[in-house]
C-alpha positions as a Markdown table, in Angstrom:
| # | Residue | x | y | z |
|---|---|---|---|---|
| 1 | Unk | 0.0 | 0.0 | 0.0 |
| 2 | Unk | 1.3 | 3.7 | -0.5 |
| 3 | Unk | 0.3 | 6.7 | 2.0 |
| 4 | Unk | 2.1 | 9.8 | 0.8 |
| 5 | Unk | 4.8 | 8.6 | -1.4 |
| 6 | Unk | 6.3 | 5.7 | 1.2 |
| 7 | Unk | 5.1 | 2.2 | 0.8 |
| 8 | Unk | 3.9 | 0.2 | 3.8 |
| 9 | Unk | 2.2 | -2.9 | 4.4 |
| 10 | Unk | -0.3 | -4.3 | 6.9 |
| 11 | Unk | -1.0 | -8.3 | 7.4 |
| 12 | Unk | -2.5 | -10.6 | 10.2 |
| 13 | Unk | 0.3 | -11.1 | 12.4 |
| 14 | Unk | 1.1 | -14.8 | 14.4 |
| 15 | Unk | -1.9 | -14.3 | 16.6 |
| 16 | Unk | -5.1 | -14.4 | 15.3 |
| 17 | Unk | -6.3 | -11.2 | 16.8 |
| 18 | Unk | -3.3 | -9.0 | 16.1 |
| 19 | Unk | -2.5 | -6.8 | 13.0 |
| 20 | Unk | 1.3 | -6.5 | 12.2 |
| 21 | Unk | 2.3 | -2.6 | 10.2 |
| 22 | Unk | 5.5 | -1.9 | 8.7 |
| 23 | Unk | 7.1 | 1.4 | 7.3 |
| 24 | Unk | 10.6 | 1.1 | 5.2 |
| 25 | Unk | 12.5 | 4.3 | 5.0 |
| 26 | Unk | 15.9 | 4.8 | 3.2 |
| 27 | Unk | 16.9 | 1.0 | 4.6 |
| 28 | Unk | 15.5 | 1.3 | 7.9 |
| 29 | Unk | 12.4 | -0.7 | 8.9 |
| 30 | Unk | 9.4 | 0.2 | 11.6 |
| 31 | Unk | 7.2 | -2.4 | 12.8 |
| 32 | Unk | 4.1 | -2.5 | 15.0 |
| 33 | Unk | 1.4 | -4.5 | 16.1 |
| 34 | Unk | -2.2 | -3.5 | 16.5 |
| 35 | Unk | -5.9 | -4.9 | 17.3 |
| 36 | Unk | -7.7 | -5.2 | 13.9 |
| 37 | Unk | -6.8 | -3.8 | 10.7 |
| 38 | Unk | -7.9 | -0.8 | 10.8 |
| 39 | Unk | -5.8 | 0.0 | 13.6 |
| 40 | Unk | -2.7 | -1.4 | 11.7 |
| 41 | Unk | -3.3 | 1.4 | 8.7 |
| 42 | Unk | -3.8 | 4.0 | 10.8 |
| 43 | Unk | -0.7 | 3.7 | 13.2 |
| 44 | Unk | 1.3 | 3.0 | 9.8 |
| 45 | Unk | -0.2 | 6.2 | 8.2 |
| 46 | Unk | 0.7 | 8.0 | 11.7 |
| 47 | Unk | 4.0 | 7.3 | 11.5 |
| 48 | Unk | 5.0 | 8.4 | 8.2 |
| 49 | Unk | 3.1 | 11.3 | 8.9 |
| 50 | Unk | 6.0 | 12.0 | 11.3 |
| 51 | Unk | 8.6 | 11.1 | 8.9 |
| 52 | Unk | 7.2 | 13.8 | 6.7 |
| 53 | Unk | 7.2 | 16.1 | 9.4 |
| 54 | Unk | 11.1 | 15.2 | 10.6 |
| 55 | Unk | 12.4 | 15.5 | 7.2 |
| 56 | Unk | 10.7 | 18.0 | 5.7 |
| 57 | Unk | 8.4 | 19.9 | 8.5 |
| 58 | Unk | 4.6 | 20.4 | 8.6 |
| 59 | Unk | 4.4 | 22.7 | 5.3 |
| 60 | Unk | 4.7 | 19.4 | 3.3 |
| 61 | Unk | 1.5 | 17.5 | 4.8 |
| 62 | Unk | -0.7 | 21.0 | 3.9 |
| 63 | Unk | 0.1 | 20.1 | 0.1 |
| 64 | Unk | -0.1 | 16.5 | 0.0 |
């Protein structure tokens, strides 16, 4: 999937009840777990959201 130019991904995790995230990012990898799936693609979304804003400041996410 694709949220403001970074690719991500979202899939059941081990558990049947847990949603595994990840965010790659110039060779470096986040990963999270959350309750359903909806959950998963927010907190993904969230976090590039602060990627944006460490790299390139809030400006950017006004004219995405």
């Amino acid at each position: 999937m694709e949220y403001r130019g970074f690719g991500y991904a979202v899939a059941r995790s081990i558990s049947p009840t847990r949603w595994r995230w990840s965010v790659e990012h110039d060779s470096n990898k986040k990963v999270g777990l959350a309750d359903s799936r909806e959950e998963a693609i927010f907190r993904a979304q969230r976090f590039i959201d602060q990627l944006v804003r460490a790299t390139t400041g809030p400006a950017r996410l006004r004219n995405i």
